[in-house]
C-alpha positions in Angstrom: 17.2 35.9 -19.7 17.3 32.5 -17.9 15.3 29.6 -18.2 14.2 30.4 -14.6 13.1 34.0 -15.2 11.4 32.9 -18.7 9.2 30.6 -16.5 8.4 33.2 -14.4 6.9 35.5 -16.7 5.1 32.7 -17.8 3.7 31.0 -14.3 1.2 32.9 -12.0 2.4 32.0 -8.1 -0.5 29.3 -7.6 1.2 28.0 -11.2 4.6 27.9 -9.8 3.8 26.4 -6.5 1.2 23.9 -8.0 3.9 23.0 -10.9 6.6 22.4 -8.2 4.7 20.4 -6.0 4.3 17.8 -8.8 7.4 17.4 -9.9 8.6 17.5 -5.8 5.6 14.5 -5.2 6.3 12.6 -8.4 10.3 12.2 -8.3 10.3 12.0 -4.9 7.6 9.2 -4.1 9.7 7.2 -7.1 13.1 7.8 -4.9 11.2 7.0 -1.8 9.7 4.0 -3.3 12.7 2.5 -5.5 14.4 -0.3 -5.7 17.0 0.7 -3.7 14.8 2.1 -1.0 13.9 0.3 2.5 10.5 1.2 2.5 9.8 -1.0 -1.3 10.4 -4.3 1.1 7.2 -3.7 2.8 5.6 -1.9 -0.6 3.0 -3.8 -2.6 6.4 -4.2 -5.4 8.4 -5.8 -2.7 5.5 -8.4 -2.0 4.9 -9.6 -5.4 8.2 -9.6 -6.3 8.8 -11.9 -3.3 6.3 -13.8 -5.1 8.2 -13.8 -8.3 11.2 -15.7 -6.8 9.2 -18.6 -5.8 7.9 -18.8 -8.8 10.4 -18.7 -11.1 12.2 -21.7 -8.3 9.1 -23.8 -8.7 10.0 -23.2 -12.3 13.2 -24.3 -12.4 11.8 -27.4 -10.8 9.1 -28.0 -13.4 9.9 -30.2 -17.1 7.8 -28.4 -18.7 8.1 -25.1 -18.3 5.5 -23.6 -21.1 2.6 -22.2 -18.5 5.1 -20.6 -17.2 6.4 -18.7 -21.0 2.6 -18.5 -22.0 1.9 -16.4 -18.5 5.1 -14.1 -19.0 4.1 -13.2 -22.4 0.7 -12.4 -21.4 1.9 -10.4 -19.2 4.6 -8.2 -21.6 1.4 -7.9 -23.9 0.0 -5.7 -21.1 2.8 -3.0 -22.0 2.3 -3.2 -25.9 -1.0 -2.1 -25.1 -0.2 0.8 -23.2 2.5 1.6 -25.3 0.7 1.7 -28.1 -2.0 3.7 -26.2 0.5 6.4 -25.1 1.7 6.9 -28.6 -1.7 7.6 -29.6 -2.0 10.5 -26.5 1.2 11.9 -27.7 0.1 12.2 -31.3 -3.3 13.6 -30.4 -1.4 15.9 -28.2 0.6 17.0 -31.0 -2.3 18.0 -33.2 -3.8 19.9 -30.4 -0.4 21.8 -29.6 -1.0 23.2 -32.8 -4.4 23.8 -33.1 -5.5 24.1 -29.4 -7.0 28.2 -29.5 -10.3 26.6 -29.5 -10.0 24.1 -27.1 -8.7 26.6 -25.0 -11.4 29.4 -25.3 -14.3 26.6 -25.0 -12.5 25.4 -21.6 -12.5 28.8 -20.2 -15.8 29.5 -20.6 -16.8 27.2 -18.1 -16.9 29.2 -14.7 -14.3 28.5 -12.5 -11.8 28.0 -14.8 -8.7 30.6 -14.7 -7.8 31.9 -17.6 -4.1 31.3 -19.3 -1.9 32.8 -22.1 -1.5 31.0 -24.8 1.8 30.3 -24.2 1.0 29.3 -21.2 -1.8 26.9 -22.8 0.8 25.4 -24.7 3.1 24.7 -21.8 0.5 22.7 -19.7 0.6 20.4 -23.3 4.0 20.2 -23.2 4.0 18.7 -19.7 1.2 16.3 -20.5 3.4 15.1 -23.9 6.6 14.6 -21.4 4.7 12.8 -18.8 3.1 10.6 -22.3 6.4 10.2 -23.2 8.7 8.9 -20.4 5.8 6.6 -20.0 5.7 5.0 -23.8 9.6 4.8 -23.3 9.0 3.0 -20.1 6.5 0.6 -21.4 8.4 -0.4 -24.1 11.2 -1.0 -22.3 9.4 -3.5 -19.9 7.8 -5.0 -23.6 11.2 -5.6 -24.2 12.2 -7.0 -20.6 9.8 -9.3 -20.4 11.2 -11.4 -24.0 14.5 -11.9 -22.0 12.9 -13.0 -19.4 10.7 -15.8 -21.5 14.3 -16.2 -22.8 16.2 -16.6 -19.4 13.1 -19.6 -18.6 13.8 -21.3 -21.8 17.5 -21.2 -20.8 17.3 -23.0 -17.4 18.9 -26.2 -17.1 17.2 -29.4 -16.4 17.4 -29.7 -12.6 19.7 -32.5 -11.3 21.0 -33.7 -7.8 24.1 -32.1 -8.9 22.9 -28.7 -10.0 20.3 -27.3 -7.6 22.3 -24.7 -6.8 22.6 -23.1 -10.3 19.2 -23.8 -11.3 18.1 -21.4 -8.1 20.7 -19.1 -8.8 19.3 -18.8 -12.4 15.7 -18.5 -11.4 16.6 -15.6 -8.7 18.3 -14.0 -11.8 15.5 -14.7 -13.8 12.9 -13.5 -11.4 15.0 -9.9 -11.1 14.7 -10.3 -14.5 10.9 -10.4 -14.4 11.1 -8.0 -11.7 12.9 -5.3 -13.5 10.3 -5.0 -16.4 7.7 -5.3 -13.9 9.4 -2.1 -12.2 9.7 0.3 -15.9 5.5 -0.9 -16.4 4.8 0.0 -13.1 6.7 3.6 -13.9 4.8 3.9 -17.3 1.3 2.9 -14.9 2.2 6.3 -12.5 2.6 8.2 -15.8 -0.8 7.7 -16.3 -2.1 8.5 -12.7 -0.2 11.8 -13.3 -1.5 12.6 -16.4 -4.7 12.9 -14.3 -2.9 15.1 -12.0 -1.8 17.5 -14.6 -5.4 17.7 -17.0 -6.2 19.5 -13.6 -4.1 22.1 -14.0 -5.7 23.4 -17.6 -9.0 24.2 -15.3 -7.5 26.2 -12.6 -3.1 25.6 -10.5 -5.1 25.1 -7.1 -7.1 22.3 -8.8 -4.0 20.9 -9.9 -2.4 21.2 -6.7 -5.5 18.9 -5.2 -5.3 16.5 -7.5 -1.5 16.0 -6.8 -2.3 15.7 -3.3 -5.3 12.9 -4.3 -2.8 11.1 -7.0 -0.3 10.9 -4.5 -2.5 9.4 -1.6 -4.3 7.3 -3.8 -0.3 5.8 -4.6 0.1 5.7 -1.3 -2.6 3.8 -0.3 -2.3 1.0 -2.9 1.1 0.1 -2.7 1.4 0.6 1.3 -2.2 0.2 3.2 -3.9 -2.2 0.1 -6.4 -5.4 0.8 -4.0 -6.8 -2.3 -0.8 -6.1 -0.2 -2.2 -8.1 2.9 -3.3 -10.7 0.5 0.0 -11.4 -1.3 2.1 -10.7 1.6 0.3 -13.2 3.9 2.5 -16.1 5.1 1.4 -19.5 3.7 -0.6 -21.9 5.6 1.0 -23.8 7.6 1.0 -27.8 6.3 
């Protein structure tokens, strides 16, 4: 038996169509929305990264460049957090994986609420522990990032008449730096917004199938249609 035909004895129709939706929503908004893509120019990412190059060029123009070390590292402390936060999901994810019969029969007395399989129980866990997963690796990656950024500022040169040129080159460097982590946190921040999506799913697929639906829009929204984005996107004032 294939992995395909397992999952079918396992998933209802409203499961498989509910399941496949998410994963269709939540890889493809992060294709659409990449790096790489046209559309992240006029995202909320694009904007503040925009933002990120001019500071890291006033930065290169600065002597003292520790406000700008001390705001970076406040920043990368924002992802210990969370990845500290998701490790503590996955391990109380874990205990319920093996111990979740109750949980499962107090849920379903609630009306409204379709009844599972157990294995099928244990399934909907497994996807919340992937999604709490992929977003602990992501967070500590940016943890990570962001120290070689702090370490890219501490190596910019002393700006000269002579070197103007590299000092911008090494702040554009250092801002994709910056940038990068910012991108993996952002990632790990979307985990958590589909974490949502799926504790749906344990009351009833079509449930979970709206909540996609309301995740995705409410994505949409703030990175696309946001007050923020108009704000940080605004051209300066003229002098």
């Amino acid at each position: 038996m294939s992995i395909v035909d397992a999952l079918m004895t396992i998933l209802t129709p409203w499961d498989t169509i509910a399941l496949g939706a998410f994963m269709l929503s939540m890889f493809g908004y992060r294709l659409i929305t990449g790096d790489r893509s046209p559309l992240s120019r006029n995202s909320l990412i694009g904007a503040i990264q925009r933002q990120r190059i001019a500071w890291m060029l006033n930065m290169s123009r600065r002597e003292n460049r520790t406000i700008d070390v001390i705001l970076l590292s406040s920043l990368g402390q924002g992802n210990a957090f969370f990845a500290s936060t998701t490790a503590i999901a996955i391990g109380g994810l874990a205990a319920l994986l093996g111990s979740g019969d109750r949980a499962q029969q107090i849920l379903e007395r609630l009306p409204l609420v379709a009844r599972s399989t157990g294995v099928l129980w244990e399934c909907k866990l497994l996807v919340l522990m992937a999604i709490f997963v992929f977003a602990f690796f992501k967070f500590a990656w940016a943890f990570r990032l962001s120290h070689y950024a702090q370490i890219m500022i501490g190596a910019t040169p002393p700006l000269t008449e002579t070197n103007t040129a590299q000092c911008d080159a090494h702040a554009e460097r250092t801002a994709g730096l910056a940038g990068l982590s910012a991108e993996h946190a952002n990632g790990g921040l979307r985990s958590f917004y589909y974490a949502f999506a799926v504790l749906a799913w344990f009351f009833h697929p079509i449930a979970f199938l709206l909540a996609n639906v309301w995740v995705l829009l409410i994505l949409i929204r703030r990175d696309f249609f946001s007050r923020s984005l108009r704000l940080i996107a605004a051209p300066p004032p003229a002098a």
